[in-house]
mmCIF file as Biopython writes it, N, C-alpha, C and O atoms, coordinates in Angstrom:
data_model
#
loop_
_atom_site.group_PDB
_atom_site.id
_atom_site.type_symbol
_atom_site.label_atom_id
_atom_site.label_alt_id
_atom_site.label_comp_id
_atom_site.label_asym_id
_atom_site.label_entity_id
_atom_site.label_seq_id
_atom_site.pdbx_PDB_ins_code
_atom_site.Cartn_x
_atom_site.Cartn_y
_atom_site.Cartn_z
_atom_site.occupancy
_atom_site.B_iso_or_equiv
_atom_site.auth_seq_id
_atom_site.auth_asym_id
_atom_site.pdbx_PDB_model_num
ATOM 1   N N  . UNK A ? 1  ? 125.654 121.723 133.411 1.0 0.0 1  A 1 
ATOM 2   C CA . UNK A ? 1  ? 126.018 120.450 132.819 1.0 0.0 1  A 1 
ATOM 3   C C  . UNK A ? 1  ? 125.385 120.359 131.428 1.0 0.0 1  A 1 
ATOM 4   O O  . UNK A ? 1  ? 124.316 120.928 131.208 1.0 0.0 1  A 1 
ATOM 5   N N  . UNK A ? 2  ? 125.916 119.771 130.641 1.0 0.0 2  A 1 
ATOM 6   C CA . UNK A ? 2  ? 126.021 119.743 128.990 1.0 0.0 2  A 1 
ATOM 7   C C  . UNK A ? 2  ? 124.789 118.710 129.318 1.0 0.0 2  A 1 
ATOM 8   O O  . UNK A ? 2  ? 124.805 118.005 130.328 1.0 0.0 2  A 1 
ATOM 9   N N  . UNK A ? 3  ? 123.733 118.691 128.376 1.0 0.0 3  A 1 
ATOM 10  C CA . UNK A ? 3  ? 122.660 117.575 127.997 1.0 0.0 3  A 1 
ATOM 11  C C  . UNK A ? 3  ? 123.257 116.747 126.772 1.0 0.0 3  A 1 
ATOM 12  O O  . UNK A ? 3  ? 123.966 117.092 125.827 1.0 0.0 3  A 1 
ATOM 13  N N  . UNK A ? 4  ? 122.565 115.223 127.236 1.0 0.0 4  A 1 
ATOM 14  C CA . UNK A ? 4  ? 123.624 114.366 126.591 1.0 0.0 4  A 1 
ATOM 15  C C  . UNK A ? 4  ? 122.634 113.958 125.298 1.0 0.0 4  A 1 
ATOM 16  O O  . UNK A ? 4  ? 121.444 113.669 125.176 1.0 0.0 4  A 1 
ATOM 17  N N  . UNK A ? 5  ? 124.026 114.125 124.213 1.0 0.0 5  A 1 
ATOM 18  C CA . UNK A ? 5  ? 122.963 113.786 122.982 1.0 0.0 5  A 1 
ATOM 19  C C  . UNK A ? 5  ? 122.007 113.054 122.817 1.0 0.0 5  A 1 
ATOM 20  O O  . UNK A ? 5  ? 121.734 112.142 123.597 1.0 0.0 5  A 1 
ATOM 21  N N  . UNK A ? 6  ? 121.306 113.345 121.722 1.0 0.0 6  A 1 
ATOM 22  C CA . UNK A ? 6  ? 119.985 111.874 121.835 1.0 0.0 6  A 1 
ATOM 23  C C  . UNK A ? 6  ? 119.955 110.945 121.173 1.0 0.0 6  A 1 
ATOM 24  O O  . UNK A ? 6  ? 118.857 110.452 120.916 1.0 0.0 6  A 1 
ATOM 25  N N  . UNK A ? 7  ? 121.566 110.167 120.474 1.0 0.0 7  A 1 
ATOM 26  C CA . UNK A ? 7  ? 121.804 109.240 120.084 1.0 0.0 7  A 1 
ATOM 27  C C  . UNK A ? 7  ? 122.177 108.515 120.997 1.0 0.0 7  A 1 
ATOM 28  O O  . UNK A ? 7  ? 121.817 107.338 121.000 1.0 0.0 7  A 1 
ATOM 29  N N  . UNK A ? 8  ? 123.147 109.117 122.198 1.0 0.0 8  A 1 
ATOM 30  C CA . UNK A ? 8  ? 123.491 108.449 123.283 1.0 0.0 8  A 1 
ATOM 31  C C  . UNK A ? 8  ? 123.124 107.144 123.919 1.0 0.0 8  A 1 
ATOM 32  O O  . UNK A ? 8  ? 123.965 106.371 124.378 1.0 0.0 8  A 1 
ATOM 33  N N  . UNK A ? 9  ? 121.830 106.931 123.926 1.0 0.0 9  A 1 
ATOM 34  C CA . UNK A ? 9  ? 120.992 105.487 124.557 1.0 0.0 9  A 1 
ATOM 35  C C  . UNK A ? 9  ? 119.839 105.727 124.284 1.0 0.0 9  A 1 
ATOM 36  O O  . UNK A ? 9  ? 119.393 106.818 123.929 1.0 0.0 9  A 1 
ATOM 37  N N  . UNK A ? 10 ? 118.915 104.146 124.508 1.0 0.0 10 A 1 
ATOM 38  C CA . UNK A ? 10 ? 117.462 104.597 124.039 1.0 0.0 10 A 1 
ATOM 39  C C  . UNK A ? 10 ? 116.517 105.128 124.893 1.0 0.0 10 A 1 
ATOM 40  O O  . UNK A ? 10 ? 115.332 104.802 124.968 1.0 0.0 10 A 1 
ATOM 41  N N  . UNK A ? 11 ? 117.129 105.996 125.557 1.0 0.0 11 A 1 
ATOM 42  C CA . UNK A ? 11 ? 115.856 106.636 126.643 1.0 0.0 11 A 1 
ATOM 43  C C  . UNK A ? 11 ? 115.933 107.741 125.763 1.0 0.0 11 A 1 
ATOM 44  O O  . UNK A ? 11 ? 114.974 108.193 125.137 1.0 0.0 11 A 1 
ATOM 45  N N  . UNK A ? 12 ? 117.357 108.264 125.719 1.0 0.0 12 A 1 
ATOM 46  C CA . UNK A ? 12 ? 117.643 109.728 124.467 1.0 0.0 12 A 1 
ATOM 47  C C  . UNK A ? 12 ? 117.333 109.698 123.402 1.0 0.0 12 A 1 
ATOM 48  O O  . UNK A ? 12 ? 117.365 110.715 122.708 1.0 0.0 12 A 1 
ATOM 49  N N  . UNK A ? 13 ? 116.975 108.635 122.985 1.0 0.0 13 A 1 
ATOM 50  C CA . UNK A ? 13 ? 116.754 108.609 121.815 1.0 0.0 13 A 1 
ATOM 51  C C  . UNK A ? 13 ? 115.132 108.414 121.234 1.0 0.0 13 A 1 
ATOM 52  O O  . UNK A ? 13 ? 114.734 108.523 120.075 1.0 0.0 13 A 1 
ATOM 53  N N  . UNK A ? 14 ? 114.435 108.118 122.355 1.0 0.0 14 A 1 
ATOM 54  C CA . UNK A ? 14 ? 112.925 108.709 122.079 1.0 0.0 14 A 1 
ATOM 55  C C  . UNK A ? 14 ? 112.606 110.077 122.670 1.0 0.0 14 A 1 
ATOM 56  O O  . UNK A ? 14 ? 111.463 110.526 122.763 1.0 0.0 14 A 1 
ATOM 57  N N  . UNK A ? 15 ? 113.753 110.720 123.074 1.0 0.0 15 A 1 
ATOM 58  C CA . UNK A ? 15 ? 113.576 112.015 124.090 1.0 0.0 15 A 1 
ATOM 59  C C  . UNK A ? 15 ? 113.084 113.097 123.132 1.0 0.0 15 A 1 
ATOM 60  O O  . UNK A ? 15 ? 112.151 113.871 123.345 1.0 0.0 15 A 1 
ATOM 61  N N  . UNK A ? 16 ? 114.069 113.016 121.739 1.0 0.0 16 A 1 
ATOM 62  C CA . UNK A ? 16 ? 113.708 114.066 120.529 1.0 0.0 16 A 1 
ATOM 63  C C  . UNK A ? 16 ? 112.246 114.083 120.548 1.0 0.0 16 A 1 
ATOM 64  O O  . UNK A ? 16 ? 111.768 113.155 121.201 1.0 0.0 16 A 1 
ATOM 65  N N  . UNK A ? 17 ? 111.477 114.812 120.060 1.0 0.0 17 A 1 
ATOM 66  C CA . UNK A ? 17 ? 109.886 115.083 119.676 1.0 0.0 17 A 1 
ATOM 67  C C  . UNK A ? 17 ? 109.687 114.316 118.238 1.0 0.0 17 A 1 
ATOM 68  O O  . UNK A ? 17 ? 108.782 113.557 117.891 1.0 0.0 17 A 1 
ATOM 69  N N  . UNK A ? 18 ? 110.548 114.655 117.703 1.0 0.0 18 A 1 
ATOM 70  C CA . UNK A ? 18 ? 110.362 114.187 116.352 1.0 0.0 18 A 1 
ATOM 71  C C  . UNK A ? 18 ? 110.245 112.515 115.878 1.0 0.0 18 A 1 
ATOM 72  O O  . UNK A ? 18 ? 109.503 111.962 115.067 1.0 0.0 18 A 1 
ATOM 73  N N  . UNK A ? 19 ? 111.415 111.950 116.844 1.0 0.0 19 A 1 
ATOM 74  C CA . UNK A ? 19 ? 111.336 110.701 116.769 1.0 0.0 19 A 1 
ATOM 75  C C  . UNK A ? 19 ? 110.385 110.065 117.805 1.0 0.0 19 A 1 
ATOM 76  O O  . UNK A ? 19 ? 110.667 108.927 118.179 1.0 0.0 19 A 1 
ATOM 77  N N  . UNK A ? 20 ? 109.229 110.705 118.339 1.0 0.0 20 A 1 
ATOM 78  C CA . UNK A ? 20 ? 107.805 110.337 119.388 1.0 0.0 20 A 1 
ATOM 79  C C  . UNK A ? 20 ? 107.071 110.230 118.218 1.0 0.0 20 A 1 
ATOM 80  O O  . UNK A ? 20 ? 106.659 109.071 118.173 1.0 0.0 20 A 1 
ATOM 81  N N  . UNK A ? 21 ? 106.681 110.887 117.199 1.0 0.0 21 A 1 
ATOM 82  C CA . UNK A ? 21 ? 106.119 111.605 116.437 1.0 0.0 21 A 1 
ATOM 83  C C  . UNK A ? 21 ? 106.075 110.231 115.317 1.0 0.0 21 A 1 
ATOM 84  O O  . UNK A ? 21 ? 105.080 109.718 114.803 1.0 0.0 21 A 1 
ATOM 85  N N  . UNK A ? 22 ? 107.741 109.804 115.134 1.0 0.0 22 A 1 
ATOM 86  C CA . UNK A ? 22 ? 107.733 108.775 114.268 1.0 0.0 22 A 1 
ATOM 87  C C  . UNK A ? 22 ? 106.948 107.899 114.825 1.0 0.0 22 A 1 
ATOM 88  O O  . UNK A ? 22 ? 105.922 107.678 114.181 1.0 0.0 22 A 1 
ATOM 89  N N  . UNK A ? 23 ? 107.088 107.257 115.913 1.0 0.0 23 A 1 
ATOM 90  C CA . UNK A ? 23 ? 107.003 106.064 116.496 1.0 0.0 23 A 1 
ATOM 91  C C  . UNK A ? 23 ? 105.506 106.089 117.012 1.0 0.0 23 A 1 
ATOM 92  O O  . UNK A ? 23 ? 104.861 105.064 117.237 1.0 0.0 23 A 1 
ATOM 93  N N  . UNK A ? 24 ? 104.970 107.533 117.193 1.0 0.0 24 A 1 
ATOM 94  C CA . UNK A ? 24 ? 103.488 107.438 117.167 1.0 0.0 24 A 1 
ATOM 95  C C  . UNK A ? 24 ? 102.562 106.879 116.265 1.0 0.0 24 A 1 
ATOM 96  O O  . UNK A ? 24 ? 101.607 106.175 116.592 1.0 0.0 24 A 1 
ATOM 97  N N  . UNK A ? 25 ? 103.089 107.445 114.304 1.0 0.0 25 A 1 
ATOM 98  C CA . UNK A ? 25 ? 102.177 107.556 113.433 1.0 0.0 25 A 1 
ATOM 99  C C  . UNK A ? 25 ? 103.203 105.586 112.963 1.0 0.0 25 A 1 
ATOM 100 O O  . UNK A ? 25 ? 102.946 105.014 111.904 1.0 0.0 25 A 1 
ATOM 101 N N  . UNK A ? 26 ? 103.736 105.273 113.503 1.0 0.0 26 A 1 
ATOM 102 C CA . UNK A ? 26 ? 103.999 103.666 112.969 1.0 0.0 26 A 1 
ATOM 103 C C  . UNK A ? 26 ? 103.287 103.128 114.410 1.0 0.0 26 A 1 
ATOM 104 O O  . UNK A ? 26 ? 103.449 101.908 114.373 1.0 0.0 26 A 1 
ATOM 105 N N  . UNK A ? 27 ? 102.856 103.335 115.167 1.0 0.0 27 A 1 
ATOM 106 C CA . UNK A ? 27 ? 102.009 102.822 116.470 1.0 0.0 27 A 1 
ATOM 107 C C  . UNK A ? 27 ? 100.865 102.151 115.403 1.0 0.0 27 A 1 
ATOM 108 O O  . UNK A ? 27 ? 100.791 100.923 115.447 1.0 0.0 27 A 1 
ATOM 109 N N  . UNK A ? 28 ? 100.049 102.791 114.535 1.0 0.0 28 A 1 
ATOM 110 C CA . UNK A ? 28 ? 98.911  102.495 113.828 1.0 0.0 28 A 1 
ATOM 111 C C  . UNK A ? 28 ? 99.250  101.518 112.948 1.0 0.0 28 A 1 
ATOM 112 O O  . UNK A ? 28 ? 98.161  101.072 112.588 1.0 0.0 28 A 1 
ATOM 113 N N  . UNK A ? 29 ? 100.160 100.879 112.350 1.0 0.0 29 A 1 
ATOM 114 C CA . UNK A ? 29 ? 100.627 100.395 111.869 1.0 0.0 29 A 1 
ATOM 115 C C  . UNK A ? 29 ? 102.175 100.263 110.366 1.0 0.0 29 A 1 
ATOM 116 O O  . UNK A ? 29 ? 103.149 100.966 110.637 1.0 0.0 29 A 1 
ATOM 117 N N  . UNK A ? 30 ? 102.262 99.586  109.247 1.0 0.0 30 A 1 
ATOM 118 C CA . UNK A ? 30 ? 103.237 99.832  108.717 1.0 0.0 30 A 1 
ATOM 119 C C  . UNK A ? 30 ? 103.201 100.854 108.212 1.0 0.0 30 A 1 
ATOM 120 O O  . UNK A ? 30 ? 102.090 101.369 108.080 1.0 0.0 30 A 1 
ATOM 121 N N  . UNK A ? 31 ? 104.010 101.337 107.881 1.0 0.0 31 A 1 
ATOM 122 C CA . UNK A ? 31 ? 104.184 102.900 106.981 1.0 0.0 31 A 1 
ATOM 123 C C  . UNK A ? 31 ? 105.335 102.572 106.337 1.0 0.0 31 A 1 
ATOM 124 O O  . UNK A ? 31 ? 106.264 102.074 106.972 1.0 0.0 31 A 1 
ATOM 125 N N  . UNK A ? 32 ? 105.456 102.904 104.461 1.0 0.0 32 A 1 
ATOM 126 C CA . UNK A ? 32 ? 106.361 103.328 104.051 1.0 0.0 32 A 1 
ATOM 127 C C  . UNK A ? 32 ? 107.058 104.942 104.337 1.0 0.0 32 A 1 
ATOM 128 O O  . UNK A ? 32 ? 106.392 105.888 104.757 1.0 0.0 32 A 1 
ATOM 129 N N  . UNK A ? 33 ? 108.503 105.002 104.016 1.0 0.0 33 A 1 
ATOM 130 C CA . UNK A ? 33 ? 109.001 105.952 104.713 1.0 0.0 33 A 1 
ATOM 131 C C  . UNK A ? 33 ? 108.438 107.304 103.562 1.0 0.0 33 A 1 
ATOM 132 O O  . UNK A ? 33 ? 108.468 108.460 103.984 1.0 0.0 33 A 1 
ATOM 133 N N  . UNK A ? 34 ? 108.098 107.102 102.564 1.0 0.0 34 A 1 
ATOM 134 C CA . UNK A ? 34 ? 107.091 108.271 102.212 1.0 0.0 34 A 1 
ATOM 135 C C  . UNK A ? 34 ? 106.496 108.404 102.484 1.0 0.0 34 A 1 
ATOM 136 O O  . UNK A ? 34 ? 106.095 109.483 102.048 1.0 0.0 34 A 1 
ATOM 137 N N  . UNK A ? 35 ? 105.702 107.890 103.283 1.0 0.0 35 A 1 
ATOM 138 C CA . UNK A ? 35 ? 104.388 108.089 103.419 1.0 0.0 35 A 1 
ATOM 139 C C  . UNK A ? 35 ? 104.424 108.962 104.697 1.0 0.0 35 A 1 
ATOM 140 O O  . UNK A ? 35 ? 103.723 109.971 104.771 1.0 0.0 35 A 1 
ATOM 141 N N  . UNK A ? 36 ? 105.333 108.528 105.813 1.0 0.0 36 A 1 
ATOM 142 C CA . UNK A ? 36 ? 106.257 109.144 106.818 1.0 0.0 36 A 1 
ATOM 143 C C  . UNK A ? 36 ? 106.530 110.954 106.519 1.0 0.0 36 A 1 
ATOM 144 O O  . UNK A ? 36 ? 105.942 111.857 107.114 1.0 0.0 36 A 1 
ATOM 145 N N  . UNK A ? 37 ? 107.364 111.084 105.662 1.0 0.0 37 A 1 
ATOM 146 C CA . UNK A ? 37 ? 107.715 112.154 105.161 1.0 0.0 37 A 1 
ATOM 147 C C  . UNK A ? 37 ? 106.412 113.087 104.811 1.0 0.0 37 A 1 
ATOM 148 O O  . UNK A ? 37 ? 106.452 114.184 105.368 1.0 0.0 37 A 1 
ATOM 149 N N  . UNK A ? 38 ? 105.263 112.846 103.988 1.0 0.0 38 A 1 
ATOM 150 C CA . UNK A ? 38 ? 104.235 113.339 103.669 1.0 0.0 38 A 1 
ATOM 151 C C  . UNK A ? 38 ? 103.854 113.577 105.307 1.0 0.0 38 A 1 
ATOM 152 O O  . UNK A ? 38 ? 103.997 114.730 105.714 1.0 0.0 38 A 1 
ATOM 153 N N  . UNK A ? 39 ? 103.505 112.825 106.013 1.0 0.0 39 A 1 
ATOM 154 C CA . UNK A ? 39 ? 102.268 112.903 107.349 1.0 0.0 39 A 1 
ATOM 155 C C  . UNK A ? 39 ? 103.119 113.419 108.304 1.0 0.0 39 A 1 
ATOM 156 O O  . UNK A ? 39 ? 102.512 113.869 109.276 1.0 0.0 39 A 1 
ATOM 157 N N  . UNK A ? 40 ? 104.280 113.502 108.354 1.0 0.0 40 A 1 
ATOM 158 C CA . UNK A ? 40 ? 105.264 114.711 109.038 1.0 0.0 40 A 1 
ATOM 159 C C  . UNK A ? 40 ? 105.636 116.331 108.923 1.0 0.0 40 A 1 
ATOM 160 O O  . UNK A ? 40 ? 105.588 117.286 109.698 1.0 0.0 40 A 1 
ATOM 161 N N  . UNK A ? 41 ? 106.108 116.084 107.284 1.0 0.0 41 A 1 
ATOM 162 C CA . UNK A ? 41 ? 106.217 117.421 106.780 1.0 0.0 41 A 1 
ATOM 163 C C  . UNK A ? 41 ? 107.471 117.444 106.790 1.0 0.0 41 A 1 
ATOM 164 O O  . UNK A ? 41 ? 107.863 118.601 106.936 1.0 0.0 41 A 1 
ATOM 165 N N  . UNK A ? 42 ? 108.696 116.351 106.659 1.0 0.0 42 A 1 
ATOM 166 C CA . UNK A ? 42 ? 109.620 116.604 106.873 1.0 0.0 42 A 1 
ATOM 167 C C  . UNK A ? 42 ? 110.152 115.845 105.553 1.0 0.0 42 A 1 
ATOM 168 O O  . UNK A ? 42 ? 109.438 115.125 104.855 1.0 0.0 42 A 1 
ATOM 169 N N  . UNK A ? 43 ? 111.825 116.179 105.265 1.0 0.0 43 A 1 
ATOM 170 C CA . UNK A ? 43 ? 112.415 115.759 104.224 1.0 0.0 43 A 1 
ATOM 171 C C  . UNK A ? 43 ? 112.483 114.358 104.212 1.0 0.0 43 A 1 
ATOM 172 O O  . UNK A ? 43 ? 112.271 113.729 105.249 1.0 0.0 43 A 1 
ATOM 173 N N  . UNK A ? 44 ? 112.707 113.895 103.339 1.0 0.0 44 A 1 
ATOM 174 C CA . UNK A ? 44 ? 113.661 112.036 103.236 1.0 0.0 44 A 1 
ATOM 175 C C  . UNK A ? 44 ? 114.446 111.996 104.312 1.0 0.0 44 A 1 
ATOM 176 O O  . UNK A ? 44 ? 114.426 111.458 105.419 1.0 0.0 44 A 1 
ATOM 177 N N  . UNK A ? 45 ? 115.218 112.781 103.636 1.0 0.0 45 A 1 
ATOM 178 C CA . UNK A ? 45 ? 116.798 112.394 104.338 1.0 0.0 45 A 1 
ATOM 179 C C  . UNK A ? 45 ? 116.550 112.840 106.176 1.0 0.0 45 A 1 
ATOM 180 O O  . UNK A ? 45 ? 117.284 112.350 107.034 1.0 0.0 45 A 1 
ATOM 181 N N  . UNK A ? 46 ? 115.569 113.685 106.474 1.0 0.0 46 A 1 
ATOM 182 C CA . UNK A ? 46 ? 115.600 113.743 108.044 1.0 0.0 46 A 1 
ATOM 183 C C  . UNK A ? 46 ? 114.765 112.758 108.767 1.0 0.0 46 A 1 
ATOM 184 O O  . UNK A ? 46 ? 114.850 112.378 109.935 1.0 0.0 46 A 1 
ATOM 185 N N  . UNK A ? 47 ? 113.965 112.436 107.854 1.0 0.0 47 A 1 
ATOM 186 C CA . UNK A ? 47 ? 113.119 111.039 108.502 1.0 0.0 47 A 1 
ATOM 187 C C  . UNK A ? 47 ? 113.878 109.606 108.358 1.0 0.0 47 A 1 
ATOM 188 O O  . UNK A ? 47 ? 113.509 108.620 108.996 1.0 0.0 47 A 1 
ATOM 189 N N  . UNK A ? 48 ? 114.939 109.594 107.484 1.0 0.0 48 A 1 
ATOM 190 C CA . UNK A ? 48 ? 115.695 108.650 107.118 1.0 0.0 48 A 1 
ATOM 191 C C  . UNK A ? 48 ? 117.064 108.817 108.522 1.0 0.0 48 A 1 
ATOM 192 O O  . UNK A ? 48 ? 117.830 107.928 108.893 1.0 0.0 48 A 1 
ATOM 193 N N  . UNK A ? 49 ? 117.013 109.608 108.807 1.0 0.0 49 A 1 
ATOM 194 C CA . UNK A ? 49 ? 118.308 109.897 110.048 1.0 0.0 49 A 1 
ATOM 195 C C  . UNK A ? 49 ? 117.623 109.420 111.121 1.0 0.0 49 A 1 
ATOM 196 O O  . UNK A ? 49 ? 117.971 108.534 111.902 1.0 0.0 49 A 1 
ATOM 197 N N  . UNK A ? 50 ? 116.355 110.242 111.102 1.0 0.0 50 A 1 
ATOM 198 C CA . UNK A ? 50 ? 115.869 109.750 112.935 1.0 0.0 50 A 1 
ATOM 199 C C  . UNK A ? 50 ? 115.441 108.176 112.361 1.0 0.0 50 A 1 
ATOM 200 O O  . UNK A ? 50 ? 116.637 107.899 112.279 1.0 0.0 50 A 1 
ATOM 201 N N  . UNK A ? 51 ? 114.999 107.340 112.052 1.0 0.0 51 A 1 
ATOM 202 C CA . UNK A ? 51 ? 114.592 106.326 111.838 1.0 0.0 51 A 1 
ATOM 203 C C  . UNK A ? 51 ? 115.931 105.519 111.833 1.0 0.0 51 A 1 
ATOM 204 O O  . UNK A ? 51 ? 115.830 104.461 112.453 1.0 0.0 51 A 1 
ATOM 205 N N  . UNK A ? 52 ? 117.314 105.785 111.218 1.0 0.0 52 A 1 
ATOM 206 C CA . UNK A ? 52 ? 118.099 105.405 111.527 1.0 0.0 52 A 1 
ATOM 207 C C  . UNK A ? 52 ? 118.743 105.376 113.283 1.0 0.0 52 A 1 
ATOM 208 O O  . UNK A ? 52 ? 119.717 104.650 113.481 1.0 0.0 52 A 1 
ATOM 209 N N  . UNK A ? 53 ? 118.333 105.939 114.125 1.0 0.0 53 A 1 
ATOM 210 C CA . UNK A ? 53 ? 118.821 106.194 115.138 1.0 0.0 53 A 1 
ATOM 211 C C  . UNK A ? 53 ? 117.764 105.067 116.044 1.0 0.0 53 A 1 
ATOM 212 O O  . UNK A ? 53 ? 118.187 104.035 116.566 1.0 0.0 53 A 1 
ATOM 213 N N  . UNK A ? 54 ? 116.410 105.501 116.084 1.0 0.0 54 A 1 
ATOM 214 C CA . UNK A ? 54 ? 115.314 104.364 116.645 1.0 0.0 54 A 1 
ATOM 215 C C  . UNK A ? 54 ? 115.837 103.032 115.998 1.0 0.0 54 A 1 
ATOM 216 O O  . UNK A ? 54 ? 115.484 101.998 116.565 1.0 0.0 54 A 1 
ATOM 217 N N  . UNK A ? 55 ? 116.502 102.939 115.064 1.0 0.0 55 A 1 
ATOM 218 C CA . UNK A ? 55 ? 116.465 101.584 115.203 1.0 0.0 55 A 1 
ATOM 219 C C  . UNK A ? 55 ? 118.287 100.330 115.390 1.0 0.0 55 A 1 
ATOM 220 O O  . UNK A ? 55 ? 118.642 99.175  115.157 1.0 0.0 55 A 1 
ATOM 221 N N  . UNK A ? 56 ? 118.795 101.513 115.896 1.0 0.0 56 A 1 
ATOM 222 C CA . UNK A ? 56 ? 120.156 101.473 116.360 1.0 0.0 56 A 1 
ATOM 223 C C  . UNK A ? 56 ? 119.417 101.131 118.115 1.0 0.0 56 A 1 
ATOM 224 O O  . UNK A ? 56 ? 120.041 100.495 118.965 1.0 0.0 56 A 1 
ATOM 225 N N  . UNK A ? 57 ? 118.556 101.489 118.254 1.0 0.0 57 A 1 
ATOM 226 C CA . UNK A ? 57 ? 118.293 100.889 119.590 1.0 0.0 57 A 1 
ATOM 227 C C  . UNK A ? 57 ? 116.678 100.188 119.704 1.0 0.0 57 A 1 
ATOM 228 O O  . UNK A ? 57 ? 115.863 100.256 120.625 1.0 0.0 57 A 1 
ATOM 229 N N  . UNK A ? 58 ? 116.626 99.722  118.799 1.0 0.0 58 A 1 
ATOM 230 C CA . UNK A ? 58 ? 115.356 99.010  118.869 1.0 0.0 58 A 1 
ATOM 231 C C  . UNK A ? 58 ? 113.905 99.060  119.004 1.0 0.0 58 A 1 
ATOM 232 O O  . UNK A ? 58 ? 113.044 98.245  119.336 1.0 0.0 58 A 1 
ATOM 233 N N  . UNK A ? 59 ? 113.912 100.029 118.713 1.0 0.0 59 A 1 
ATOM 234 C CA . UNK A ? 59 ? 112.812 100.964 118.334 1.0 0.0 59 A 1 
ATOM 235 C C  . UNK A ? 59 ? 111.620 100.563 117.204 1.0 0.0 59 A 1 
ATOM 236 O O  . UNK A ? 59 ? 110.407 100.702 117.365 1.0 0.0 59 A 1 
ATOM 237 N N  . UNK A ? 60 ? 112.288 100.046 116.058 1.0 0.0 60 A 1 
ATOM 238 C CA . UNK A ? 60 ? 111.975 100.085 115.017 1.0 0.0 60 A 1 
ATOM 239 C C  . UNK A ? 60 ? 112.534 98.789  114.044 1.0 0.0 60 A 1 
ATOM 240 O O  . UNK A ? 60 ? 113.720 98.533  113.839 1.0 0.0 60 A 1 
ATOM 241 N N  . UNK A ? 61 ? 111.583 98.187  113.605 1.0 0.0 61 A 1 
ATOM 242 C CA . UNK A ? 61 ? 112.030 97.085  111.999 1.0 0.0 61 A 1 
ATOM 243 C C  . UNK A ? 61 ? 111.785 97.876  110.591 1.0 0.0 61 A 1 
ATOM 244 O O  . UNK A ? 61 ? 111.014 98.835  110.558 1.0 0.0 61 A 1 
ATOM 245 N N  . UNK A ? 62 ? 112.354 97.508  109.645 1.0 0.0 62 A 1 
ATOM 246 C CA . UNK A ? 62 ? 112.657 97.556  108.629 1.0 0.0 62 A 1 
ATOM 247 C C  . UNK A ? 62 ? 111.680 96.573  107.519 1.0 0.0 62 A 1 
ATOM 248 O O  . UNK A ? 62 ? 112.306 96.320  106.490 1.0 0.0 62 A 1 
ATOM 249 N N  . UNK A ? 63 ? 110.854 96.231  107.544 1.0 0.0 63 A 1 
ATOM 250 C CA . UNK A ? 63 ? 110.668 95.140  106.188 1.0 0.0 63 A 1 
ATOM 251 C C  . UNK A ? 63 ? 110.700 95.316  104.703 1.0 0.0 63 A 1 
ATOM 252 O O  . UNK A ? 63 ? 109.628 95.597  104.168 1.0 0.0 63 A 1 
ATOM 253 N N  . UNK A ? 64 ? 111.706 95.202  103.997 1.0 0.0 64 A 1 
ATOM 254 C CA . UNK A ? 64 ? 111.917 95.828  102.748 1.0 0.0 64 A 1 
ATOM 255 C C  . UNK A ? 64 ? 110.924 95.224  101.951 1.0 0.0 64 A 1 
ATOM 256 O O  . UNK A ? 64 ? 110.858 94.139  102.527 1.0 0.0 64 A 1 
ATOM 257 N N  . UNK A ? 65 ? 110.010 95.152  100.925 1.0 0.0 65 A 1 
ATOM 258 C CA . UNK A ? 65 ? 108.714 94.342  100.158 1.0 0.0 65 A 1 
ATOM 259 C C  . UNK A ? 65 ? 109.245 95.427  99.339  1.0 0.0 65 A 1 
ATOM 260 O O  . UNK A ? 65 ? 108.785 96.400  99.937  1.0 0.0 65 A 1 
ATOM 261 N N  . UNK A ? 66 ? 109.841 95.839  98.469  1.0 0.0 66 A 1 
ATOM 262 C CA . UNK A ? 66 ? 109.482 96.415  97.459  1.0 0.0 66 A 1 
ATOM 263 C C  . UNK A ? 66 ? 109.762 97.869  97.788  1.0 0.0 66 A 1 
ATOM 264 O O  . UNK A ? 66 ? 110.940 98.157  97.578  1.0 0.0 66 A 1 
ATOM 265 N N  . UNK A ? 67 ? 109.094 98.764  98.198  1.0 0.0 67 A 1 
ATOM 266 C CA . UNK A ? 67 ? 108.830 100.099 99.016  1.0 0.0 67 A 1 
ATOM 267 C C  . UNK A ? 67 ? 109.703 99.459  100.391 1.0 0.0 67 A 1 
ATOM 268 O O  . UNK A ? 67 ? 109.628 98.321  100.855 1.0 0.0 67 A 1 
ATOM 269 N N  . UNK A ? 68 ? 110.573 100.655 100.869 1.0 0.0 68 A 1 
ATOM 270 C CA . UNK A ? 68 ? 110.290 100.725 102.376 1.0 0.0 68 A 1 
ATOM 271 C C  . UNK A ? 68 ? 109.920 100.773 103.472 1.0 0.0 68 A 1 
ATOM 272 O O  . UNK A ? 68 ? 110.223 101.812 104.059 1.0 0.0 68 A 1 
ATOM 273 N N  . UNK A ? 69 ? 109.230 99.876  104.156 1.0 0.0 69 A 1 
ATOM 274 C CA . UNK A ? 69 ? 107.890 99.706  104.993 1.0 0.0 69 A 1 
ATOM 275 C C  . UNK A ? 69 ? 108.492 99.948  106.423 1.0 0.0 69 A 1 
ATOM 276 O O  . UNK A ? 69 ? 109.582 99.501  106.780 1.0 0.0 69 A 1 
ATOM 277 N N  . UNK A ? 70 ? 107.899 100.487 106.973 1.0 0.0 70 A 1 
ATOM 278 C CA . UNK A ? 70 ? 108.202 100.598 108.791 1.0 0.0 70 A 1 
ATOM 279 C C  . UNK A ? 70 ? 107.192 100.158 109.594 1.0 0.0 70 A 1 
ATOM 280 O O  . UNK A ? 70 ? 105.989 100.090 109.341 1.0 0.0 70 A 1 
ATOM 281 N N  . UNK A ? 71 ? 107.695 99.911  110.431 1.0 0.0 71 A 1 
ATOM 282 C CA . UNK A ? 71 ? 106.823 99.101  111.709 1.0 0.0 71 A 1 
ATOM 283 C C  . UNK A ? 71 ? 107.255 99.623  113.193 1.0 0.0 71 A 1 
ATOM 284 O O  . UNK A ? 71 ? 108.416 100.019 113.297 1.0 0.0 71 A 1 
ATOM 285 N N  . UNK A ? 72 ? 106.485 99.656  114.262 1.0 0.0 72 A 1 
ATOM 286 C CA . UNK A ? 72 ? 107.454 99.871  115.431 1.0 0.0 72 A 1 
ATOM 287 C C  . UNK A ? 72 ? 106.909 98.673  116.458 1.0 0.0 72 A 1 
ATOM 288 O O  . UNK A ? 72 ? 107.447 98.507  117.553 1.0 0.0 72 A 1 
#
């Protein structure tokens, strides 16, 4: 049987490692999404996808101030 993507729902969608990883280092508090990218090691645009997905299921706020700030 095929494993079901991990956009699918939000159990799949903290299933990725990567998006644990997000939601760990915003556990401590806000983070802009550079700052994200630096303490990951990963591009914009892939921290900008999984962050888009956590917060298609509620995972995650947005507070725009200027910079892009994250929260979980």
């Amino acid at each position: 049987m095929a494993r079901a993507a991990t956009t699918t729902d939000a159990f799949n969608a903290v299933a990725e490692p990567r998006r644990r990883e997000i939601l760990d280092a915003l556990a401590g508090g806000e983070l802009a999404v550079g700052d994200l990218t630096e303490l990951l090691g990963l591009a914009q645009p892939q921290v900008s996808k999984h962050l888009r997905v956590l917060r298609r299921w509620g995972w995650w706020t947005c507070a725009t101030t200027g910079a892009a700030a994250c929260t979980a």
